[in-house]
PQR file of N, CA, C, O and H, with PARSE charges and radii, in Angstrom:
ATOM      1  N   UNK A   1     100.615  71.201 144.385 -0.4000 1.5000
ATOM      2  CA  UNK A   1     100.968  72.496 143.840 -0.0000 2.0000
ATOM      3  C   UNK A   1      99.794  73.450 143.990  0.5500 1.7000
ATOM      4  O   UNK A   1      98.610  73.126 143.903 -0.5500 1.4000
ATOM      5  N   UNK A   2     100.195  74.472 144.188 -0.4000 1.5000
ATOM      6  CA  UNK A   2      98.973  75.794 144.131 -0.0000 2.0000
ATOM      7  C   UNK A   2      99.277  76.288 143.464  0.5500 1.7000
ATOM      8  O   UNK A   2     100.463  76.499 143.210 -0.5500 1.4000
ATOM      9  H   UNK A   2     101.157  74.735 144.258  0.4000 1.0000
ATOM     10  N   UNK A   3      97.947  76.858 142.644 -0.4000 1.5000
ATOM     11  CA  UNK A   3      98.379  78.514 141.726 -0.0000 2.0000
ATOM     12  C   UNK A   3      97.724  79.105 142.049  0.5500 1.7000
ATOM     13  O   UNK A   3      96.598  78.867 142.487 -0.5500 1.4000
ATOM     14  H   UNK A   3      96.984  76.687 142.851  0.4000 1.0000
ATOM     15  N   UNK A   4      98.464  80.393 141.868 -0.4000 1.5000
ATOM     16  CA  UNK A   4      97.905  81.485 142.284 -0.0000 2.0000
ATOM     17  C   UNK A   4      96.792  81.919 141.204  0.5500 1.7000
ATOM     18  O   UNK A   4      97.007  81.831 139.995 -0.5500 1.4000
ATOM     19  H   UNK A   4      99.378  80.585 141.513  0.4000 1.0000
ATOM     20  N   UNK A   5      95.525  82.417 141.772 -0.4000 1.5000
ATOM     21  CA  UNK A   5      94.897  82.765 140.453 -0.0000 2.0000
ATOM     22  C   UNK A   5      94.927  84.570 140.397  0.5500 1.7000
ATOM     23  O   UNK A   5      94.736  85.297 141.373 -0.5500 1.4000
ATOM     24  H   UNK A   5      95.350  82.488 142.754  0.4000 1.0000
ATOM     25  N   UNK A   6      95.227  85.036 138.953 -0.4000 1.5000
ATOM     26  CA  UNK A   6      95.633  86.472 138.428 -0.0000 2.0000
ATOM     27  C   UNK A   6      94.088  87.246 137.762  0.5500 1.7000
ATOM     28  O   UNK A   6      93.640  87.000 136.642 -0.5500 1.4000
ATOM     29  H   UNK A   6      95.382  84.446 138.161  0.4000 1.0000
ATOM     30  N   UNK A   7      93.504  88.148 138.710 -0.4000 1.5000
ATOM     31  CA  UNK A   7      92.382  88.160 137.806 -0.0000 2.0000
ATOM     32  C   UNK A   7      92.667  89.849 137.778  0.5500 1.7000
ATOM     33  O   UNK A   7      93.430  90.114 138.708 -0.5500 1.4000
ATOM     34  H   UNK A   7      93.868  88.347 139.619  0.4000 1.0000
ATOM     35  N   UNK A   8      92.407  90.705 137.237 -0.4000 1.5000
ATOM     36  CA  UNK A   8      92.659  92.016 136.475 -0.0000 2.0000
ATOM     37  C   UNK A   8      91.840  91.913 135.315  0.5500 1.7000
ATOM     38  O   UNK A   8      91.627  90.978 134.543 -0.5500 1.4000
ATOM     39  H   UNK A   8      91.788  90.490 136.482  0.4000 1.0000
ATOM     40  N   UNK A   9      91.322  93.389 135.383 -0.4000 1.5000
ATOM     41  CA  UNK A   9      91.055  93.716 134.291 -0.0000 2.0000
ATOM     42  C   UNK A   9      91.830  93.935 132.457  0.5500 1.7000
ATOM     43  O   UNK A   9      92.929  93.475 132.148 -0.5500 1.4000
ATOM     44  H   UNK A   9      91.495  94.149 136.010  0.4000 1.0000
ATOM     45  N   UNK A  10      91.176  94.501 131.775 -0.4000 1.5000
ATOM     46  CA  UNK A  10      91.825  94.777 130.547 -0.0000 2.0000
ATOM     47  C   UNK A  10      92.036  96.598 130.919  0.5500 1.7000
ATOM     48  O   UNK A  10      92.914  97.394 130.585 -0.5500 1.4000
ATOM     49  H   UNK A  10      90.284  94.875 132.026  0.4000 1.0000
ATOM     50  N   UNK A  11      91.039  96.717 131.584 -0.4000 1.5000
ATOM     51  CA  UNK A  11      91.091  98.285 131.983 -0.0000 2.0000
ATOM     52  C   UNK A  11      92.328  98.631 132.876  0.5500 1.7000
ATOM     53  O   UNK A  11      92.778  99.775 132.810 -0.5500 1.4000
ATOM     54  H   UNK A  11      90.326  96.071 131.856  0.4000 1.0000
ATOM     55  N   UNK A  12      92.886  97.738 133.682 -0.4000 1.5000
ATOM     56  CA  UNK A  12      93.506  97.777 134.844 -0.0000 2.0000
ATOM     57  C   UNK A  12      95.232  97.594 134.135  0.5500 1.7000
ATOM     58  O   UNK A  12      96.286  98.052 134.574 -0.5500 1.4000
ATOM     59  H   UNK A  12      92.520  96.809 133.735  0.4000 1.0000
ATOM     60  N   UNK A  13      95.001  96.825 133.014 -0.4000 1.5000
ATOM     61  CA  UNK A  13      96.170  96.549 132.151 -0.0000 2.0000
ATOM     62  C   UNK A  13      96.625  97.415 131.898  0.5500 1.7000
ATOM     63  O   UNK A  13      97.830  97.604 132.059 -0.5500 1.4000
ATOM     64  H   UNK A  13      94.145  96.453 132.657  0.4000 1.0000
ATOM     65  N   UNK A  14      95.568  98.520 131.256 -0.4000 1.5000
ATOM     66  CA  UNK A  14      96.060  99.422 130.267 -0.0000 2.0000
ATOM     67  C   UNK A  14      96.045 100.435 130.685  0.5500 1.7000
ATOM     68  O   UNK A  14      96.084 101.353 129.866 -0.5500 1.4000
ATOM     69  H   UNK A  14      94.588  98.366 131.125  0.4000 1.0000
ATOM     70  N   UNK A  15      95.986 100.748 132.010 -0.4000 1.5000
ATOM     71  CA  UNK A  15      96.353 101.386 133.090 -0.0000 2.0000
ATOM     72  C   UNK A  15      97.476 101.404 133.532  0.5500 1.7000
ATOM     73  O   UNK A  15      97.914 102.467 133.973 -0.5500 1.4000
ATOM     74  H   UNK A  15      95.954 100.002 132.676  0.4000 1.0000
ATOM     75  N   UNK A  16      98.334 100.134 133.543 -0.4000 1.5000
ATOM     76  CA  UNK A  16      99.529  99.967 134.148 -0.0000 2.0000
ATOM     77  C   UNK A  16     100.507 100.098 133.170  0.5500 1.7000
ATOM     78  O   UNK A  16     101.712 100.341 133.233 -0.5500 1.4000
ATOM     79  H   UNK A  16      97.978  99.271 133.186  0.4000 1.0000
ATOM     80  N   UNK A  17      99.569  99.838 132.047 -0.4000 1.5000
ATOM     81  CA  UNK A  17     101.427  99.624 130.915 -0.0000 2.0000
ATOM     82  C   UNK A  17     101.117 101.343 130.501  0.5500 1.7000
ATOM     83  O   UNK A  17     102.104 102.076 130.557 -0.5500 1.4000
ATOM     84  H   UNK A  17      98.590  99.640 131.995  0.4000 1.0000
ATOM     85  N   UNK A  18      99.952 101.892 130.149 -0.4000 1.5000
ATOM     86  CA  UNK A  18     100.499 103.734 129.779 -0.0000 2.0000
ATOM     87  C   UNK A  18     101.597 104.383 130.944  0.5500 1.7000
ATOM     88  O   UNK A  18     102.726 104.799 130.683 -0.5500 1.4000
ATOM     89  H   UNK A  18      99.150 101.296 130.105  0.4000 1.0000
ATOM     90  N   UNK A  19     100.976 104.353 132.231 -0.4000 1.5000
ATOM     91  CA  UNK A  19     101.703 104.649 133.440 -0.0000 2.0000
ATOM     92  C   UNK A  19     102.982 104.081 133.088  0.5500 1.7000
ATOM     93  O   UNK A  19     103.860 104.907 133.336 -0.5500 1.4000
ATOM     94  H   UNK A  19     100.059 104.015 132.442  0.4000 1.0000
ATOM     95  N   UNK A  20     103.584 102.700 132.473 -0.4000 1.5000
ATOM     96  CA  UNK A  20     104.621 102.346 132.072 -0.0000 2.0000
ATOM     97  C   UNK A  20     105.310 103.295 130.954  0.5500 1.7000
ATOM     98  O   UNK A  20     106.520 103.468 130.809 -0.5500 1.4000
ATOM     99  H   UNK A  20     102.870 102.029 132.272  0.4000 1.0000
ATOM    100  N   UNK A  21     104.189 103.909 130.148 -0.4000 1.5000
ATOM    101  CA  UNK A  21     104.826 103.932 129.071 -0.0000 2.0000
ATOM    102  C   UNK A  21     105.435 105.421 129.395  0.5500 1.7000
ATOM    103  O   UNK A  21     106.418 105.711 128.713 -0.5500 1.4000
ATOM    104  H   UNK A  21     103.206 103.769 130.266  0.4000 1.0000
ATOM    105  N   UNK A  22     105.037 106.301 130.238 -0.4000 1.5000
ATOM    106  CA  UNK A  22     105.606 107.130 130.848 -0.0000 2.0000
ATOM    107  C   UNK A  22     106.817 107.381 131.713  0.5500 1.7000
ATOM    108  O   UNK A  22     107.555 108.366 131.753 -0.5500 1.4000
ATOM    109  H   UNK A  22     104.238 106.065 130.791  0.4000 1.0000
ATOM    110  N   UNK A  23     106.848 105.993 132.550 -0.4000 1.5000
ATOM    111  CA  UNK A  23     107.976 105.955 133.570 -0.0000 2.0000
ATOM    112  C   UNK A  23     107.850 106.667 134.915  0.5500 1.7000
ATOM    113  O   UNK A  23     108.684 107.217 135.635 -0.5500 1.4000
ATOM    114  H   UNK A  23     106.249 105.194 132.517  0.4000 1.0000
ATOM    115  N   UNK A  24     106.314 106.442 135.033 -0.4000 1.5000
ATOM    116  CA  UNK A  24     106.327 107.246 136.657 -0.0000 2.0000
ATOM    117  C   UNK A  24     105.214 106.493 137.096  0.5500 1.7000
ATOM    118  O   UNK A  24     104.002 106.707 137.122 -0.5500 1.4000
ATOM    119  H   UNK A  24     105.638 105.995 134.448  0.4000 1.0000
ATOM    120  N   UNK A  25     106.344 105.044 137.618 -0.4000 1.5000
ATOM    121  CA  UNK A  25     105.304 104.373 138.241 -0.0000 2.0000
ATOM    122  C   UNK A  25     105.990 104.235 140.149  0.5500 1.7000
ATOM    123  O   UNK A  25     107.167 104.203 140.508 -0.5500 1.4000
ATOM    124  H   UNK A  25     107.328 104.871 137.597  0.4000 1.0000
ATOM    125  N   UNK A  26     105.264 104.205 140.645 -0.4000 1.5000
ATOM    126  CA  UNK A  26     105.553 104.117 142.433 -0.0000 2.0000
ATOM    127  C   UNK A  26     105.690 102.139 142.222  0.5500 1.7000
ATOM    128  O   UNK A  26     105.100 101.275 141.573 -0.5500 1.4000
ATOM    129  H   UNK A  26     104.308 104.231 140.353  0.4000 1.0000
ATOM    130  N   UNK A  27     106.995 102.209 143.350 -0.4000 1.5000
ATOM    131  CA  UNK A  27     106.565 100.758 143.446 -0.0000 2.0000
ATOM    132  C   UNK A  27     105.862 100.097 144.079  0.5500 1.7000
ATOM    133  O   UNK A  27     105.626  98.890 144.019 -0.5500 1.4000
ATOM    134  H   UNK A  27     107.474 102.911 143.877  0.4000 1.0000
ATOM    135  N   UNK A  28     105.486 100.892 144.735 -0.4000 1.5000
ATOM    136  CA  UNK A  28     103.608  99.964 145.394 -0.0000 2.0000
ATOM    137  C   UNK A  28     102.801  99.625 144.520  0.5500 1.7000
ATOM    138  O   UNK A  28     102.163  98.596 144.746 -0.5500 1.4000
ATOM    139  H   UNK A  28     105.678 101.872 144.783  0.4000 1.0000
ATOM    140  N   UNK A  29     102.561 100.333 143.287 -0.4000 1.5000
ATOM    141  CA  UNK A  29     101.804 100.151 142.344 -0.0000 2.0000
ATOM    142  C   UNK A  29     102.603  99.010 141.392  0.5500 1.7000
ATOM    143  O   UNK A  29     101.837  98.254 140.794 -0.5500 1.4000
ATOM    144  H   UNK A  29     103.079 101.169 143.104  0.4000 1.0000
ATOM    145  N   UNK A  30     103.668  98.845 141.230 -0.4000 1.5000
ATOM    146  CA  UNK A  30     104.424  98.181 140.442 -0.0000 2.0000
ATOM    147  C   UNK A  30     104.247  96.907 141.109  0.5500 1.7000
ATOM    148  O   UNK A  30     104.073  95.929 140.382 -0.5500 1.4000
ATOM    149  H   UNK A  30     104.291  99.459 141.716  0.4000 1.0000
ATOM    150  N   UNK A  31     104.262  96.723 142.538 -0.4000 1.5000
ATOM    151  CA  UNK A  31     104.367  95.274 143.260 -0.0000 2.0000
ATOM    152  C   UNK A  31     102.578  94.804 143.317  0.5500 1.7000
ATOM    153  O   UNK A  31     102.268  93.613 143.287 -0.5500 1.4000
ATOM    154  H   UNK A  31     104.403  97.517 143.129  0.4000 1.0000
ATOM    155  N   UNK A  32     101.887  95.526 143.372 -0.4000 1.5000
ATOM    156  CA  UNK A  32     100.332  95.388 143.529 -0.0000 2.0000
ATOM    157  C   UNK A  32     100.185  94.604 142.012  0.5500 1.7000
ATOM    158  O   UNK A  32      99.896  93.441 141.730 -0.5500 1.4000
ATOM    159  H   UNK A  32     102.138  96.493 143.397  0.4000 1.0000
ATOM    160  N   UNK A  33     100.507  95.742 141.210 -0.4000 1.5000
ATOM    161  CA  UNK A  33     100.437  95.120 139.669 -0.0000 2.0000
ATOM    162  C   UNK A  33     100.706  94.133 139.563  0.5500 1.7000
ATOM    163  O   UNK A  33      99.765  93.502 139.082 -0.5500 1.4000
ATOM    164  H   UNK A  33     100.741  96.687 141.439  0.4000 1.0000
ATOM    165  N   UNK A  34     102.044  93.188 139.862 -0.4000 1.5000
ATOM    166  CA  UNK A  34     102.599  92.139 139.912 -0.0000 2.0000
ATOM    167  C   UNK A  34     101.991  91.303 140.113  0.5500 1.7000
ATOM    168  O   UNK A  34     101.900  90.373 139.312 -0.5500 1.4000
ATOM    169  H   UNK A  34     102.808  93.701 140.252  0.4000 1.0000
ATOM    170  N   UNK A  35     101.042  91.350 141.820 -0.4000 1.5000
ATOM    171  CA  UNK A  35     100.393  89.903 141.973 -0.0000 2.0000
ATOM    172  C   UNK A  35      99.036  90.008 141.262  0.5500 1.7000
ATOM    173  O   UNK A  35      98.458  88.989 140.885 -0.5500 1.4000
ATOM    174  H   UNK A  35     101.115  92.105 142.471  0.4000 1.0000
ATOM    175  N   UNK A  36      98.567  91.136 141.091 -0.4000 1.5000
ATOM    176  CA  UNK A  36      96.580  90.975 140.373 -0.0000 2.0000
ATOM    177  C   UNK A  36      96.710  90.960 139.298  0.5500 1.7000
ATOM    178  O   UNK A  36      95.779  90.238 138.942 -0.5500 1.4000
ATOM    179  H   UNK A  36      99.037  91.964 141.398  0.4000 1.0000
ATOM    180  N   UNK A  37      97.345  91.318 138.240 -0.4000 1.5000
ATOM    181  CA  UNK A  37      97.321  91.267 136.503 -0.0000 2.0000
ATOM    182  C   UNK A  37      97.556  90.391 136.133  0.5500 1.7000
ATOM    183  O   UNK A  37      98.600  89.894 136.553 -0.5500 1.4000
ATOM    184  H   UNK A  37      98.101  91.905 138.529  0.4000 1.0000
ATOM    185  N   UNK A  38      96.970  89.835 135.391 -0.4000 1.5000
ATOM    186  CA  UNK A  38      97.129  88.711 134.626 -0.0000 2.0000
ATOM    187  C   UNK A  38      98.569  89.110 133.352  0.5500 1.7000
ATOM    188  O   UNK A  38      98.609  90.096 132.615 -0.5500 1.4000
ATOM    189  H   UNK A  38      96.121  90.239 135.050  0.4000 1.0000
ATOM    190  N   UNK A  39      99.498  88.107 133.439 -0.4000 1.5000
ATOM    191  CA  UNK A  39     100.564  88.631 132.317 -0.0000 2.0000
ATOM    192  C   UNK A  39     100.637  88.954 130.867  0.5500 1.7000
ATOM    193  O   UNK A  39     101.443  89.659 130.260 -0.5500 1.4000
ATOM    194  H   UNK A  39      99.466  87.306 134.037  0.4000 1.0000
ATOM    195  N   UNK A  40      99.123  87.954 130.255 -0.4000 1.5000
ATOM    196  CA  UNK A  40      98.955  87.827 129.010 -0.0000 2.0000
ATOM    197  C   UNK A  40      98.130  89.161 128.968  0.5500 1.7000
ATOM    198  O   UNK A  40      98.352  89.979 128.075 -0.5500 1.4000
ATOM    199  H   UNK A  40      98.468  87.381 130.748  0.4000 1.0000
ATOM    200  N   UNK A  41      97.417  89.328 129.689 -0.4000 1.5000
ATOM    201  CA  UNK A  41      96.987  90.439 129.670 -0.0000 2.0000
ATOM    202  C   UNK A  41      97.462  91.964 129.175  0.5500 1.7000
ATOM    203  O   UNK A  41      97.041  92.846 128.427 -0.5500 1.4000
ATOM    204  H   UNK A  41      97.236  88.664 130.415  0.4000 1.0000
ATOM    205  N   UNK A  42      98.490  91.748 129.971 -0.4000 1.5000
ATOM    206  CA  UNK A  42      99.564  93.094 129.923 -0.0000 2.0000
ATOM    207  C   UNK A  42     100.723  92.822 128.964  0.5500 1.7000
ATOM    208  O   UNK A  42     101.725  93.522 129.114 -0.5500 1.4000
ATOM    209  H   UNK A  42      98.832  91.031 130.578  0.4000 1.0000
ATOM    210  N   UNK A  43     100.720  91.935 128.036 -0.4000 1.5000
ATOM    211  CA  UNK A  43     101.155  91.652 127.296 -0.0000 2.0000
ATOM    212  C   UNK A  43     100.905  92.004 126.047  0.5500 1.7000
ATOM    213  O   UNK A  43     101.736  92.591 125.354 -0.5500 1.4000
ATOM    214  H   UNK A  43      99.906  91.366 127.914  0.4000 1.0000
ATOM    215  N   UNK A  44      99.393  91.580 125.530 -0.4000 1.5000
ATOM    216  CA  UNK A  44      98.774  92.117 124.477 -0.0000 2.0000
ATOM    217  C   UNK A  44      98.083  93.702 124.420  0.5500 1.7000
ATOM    218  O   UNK A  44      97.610  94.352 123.488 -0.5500 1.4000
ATOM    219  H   UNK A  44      98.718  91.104 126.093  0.4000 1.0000
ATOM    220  N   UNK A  45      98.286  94.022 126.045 -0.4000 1.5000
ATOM    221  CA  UNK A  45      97.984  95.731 125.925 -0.0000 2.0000
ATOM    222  C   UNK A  45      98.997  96.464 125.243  0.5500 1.7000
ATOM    223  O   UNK A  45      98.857  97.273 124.325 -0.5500 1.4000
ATOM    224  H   UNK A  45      98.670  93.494 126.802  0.4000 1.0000
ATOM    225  N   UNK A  46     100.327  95.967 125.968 -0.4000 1.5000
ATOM    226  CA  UNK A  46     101.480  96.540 126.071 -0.0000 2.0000
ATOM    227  C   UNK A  46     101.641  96.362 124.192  0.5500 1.7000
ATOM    228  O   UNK A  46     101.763  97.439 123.607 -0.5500 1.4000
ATOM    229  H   UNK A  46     100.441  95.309 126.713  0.4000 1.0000
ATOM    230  N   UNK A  47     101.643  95.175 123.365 -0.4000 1.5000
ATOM    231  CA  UNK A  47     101.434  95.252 122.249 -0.0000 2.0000
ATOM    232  C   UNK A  47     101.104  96.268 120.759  0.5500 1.7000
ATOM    233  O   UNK A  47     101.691  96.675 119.757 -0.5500 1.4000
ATOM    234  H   UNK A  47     101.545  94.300 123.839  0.4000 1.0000
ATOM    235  N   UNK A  48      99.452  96.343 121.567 -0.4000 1.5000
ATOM    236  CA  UNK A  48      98.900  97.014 120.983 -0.0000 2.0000
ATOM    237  C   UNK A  48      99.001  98.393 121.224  0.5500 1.7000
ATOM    238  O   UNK A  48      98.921  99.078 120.204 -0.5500 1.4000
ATOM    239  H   UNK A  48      98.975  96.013 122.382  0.4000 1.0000
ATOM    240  N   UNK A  49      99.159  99.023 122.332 -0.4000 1.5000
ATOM    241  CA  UNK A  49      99.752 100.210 122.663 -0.0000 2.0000
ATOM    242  C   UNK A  49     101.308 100.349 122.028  0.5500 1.7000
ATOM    243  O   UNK A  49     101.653 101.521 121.879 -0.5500 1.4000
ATOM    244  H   UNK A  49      99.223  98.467 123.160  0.4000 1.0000
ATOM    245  N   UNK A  50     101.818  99.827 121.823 -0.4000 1.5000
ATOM    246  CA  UNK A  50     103.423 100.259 120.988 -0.0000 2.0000
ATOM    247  C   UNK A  50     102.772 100.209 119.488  0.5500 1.7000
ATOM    248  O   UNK A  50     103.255 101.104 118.794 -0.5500 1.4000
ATOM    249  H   UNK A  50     101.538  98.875 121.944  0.4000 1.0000
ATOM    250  N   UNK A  51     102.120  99.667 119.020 -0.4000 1.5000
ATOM    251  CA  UNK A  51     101.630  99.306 117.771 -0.0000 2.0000
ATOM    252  C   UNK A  51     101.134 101.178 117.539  0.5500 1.7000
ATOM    253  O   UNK A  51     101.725 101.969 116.804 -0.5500 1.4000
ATOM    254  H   UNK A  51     101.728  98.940 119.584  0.4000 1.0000
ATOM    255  N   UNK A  52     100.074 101.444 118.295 -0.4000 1.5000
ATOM    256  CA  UNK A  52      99.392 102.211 118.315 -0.0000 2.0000
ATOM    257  C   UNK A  52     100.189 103.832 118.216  0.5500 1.7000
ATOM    258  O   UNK A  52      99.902 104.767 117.468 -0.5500 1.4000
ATOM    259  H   UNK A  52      99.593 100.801 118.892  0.4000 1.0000
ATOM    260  N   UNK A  53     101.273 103.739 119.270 -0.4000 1.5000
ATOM    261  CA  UNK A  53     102.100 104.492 119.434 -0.0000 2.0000
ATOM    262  C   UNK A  53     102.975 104.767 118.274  0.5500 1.7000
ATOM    263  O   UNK A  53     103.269 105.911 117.926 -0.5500 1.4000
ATOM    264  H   UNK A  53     101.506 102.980 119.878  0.4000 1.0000
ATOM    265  N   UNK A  54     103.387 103.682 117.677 -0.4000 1.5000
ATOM    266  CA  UNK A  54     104.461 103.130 116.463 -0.0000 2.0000
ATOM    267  C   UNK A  54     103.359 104.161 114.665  0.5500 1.7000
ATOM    268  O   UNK A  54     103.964 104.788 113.796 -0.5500 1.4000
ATOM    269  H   UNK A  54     103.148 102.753 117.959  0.4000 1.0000
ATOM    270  N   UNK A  55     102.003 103.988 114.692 -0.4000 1.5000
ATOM    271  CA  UNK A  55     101.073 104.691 113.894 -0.0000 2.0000
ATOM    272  C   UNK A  55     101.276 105.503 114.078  0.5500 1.7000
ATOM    273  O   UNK A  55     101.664 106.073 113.058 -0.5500 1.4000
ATOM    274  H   UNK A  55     101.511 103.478 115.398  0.4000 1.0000
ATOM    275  N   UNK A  56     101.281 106.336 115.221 -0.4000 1.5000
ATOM    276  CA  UNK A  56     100.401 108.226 115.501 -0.0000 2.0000
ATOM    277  C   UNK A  56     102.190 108.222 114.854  0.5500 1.7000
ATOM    278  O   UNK A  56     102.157 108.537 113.665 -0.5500 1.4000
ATOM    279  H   UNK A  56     100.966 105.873 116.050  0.4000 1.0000
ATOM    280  N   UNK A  57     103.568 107.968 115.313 -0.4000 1.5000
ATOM    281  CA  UNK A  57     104.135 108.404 114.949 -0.0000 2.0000
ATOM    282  C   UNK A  57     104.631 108.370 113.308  0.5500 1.7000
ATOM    283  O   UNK A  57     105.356 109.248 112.841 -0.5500 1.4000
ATOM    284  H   UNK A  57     103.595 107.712 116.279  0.4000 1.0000
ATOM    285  N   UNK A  58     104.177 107.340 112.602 -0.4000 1.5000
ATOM    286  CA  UNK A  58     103.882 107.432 111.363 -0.0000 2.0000
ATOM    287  C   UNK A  58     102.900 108.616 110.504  0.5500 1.7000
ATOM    288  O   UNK A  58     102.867 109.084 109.366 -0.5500 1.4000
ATOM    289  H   UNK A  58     103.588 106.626 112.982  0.4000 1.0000
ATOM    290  N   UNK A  59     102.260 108.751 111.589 -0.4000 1.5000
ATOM    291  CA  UNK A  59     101.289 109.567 110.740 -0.0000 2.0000
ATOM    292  C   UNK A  59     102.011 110.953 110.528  0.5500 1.7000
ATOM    293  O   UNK A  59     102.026 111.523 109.437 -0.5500 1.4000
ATOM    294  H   UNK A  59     102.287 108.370 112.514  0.4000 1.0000
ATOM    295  N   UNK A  60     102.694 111.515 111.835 -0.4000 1.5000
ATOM    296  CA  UNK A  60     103.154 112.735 111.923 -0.0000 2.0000
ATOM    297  C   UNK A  60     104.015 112.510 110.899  0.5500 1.7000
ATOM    298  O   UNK A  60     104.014 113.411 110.060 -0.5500 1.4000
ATOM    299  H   UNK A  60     102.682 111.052 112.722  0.4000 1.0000
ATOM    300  N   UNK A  61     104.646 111.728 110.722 -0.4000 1.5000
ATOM    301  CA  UNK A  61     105.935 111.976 110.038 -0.0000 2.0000
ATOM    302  C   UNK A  61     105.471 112.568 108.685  0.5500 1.7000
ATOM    303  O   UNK A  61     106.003 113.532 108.134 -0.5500 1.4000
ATOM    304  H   UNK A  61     104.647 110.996 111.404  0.4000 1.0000
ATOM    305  N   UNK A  62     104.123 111.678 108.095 -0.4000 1.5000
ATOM    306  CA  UNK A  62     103.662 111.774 106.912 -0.0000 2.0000
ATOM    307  C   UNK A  62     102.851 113.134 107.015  0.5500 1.7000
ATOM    308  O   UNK A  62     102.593 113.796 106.010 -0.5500 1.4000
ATOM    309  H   UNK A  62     103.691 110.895 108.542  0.4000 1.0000
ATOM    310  N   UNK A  63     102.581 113.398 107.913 -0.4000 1.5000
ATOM    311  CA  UNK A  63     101.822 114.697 107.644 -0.0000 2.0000
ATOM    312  C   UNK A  63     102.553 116.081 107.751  0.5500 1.7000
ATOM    313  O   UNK A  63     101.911 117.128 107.674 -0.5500 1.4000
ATOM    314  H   UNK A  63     102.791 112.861 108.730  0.4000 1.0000
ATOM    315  N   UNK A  64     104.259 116.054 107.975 -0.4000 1.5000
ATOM    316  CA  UNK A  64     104.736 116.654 108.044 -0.0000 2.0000
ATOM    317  C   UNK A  64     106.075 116.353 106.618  0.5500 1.7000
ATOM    318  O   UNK A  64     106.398 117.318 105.924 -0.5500 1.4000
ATOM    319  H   UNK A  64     104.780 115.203 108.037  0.4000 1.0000
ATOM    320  N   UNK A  65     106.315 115.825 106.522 -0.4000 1.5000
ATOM    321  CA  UNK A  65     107.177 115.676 105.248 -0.0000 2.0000
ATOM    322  C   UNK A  65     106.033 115.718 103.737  0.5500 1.7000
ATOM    323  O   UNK A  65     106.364 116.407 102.772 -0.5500 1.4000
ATOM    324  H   UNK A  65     106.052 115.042 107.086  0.4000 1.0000
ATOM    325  N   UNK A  66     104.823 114.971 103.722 -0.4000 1.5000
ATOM    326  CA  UNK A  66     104.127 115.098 103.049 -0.0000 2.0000
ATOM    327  C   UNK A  66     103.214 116.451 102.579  0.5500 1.7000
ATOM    328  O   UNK A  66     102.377 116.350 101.681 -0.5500 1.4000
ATOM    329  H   UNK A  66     104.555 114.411 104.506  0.4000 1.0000
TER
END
């Protein structure tokens, strides 16, 4: 068996999942992404970026009803 080894950054992650979080990704970039990122990687970005996202919009809410 071979594996493939996935090496990417955390920088490179969180690069790919904002560009995600937008929806304007090229699929060259989408297929490139595929083989160099590591999944766990872009996993716990993708995470913490909804987390993050999921706050600011808490906050507005509170700073506007409040």
């Amino acid at each position: 068996m071979t594996e493939t080894k996935r090496g990417g950054s955390f920088g490179q992650a969180l690069k790919a999942v904002l560009w995600s979080f937008f929806g304007v990704r090229k699929r060259r970039d989408l297929e490139a992404d595929a083989t160099q990122l590591n999944p766990l990687h872009v996993l716990i970005v993708a995470l913490l970026a909804a987390a993050v996202f999921i706050g600011v919009l808490i906050l507005i809410v509170r700073a506007v009803v409040g």
